[in-house]
C-alpha positions in Angstrom: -80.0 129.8 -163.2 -79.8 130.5 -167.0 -82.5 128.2 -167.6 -85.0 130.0 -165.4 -83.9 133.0 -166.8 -84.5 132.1 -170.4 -88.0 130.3 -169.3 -89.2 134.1 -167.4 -88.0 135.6 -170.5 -90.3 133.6 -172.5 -93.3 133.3 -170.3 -93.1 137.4 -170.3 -93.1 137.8 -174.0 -96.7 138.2 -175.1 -96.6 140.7 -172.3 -94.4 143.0 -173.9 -96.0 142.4 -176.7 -97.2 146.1 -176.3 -93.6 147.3 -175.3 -93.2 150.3 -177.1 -94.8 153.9 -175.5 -94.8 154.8 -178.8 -97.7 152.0 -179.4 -99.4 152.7 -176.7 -101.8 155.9 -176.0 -101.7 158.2 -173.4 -105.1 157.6 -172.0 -105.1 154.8 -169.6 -108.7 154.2 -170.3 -108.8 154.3 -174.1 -105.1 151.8 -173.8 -107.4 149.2 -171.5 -110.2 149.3 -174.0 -107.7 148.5 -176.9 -106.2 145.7 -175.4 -109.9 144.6 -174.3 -110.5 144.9 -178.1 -107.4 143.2 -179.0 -108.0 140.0 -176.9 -110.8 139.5 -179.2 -108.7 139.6 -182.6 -106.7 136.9 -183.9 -103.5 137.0 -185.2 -103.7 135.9 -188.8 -99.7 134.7 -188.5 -99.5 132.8 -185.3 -103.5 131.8 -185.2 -104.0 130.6 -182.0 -103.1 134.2 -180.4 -104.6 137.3 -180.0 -103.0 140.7 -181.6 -102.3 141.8 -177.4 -100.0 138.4 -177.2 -98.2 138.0 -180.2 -94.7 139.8 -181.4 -95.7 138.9 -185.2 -95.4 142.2 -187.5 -98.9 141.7 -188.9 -100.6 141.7 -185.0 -98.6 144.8 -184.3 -100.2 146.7 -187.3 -103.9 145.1 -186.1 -103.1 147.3 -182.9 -101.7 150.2 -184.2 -105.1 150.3 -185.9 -107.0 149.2 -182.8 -105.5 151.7 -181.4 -105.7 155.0 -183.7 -109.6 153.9 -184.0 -110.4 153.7 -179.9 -108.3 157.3 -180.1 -110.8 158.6 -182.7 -113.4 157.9 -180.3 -115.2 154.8 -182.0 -117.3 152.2 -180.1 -115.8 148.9 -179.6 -118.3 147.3 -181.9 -117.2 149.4 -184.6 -113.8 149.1 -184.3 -114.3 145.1 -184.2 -116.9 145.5 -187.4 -114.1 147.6 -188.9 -111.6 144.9 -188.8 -114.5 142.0 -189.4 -115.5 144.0 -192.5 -111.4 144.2 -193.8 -110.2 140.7 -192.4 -113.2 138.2 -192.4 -114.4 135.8 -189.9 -111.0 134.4 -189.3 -109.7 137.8 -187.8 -112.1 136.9 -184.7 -110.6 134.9 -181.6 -114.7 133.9 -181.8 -116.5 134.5 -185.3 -120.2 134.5 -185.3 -122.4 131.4 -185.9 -123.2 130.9 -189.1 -122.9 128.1 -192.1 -119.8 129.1 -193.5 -118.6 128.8 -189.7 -120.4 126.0 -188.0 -117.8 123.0 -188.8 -115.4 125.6 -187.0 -117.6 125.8 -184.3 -118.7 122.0 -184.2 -115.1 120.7 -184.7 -114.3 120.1 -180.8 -118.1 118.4 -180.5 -117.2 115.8 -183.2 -113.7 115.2 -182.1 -115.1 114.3 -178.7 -118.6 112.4 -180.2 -114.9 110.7 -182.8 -113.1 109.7 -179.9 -116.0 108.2 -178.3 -117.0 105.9 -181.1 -113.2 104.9 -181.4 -113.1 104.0 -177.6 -116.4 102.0 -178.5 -115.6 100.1 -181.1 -112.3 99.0 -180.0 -113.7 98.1 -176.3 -116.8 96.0 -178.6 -113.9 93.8 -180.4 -111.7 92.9 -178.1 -109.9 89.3 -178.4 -111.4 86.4 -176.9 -110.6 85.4 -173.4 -107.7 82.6 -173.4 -109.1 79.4 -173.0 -108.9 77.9 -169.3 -106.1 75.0 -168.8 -106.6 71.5 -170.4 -108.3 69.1 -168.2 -106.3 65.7 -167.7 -109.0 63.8 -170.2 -108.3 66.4 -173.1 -104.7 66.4 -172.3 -104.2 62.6 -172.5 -106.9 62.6 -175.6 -104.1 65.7 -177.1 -101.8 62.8 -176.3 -103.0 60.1 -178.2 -103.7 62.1 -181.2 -100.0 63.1 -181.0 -98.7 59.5 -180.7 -96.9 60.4 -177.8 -97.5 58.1 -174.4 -99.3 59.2 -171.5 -97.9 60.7 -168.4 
């Protein structure tokens, strides 16, 4: 019983991630476009989360400021170039296409194409096929070599 308590407990974190009234604002709308926003930013501590799912201090400041900008009455867009602008490409859950980001963006391609290759070249050098069982000329020919007599 404990155990599925704890596992709940953990599979509901990132959703209280926005717990707090305090951290939310008052207009359901302009909250929904915040966490909209927020699924598209990175958390620069835990990396593979957005601001809306983790508990890390650094994603809670991201929203606060999501969230004062949305209440000022800026366009997503803007709020998203606002962070860009501060952050850099690494702030976005998906930064643009461009040089200093296509390895990121090719990474999975080349890990696949890697794979591949290594499924390839281990299927081209496989070990040679056991050789079938002597037949009774090589085995009494193995025999006499050996200096043993023959069956």
């Amino acid at each position: 019983m404990i155990r599925w308590l704890l596992l709940a407990l953990l599979w509901c974190g990132p959703a209280l991630a926005v717990g707090d009234p305090a951290d939310q604002l008052p207009d359901p709308a302009q909250e929904q476009r915040a966490r909209v926003i927020g699924r598209e930013l990175r958390c620069m501590v835990c990396q593979n989360q957005s601001i809306e799912d983790s508990d890390a201090d650094l994603a809670r400041d991201l929203r606060r400021i999501v969230r004062e900008q949305v209440a000022q009455g800026k366009p997503d867009d803007a709020v998203l170039r606002f962070l860009h602008e501060r952050y850099g490409d690494f702030v976005l859950l998906k930064p643009p296409l461009k040089p200093e980001t296509v390895l990121l963006w090719a990474t999975p391609a080349l890990a696949l194409l890697g794979g591949l290759l290594l499924i390839r070249g281990l299927r081209r050098h496989r070990p040679p096929p056991l050789p079938d069982a002597l037949t009774p000329a090589e085995r009494d020919r193995l025999a006499q070599l050996a200096g043993r007599p023959q069956e």
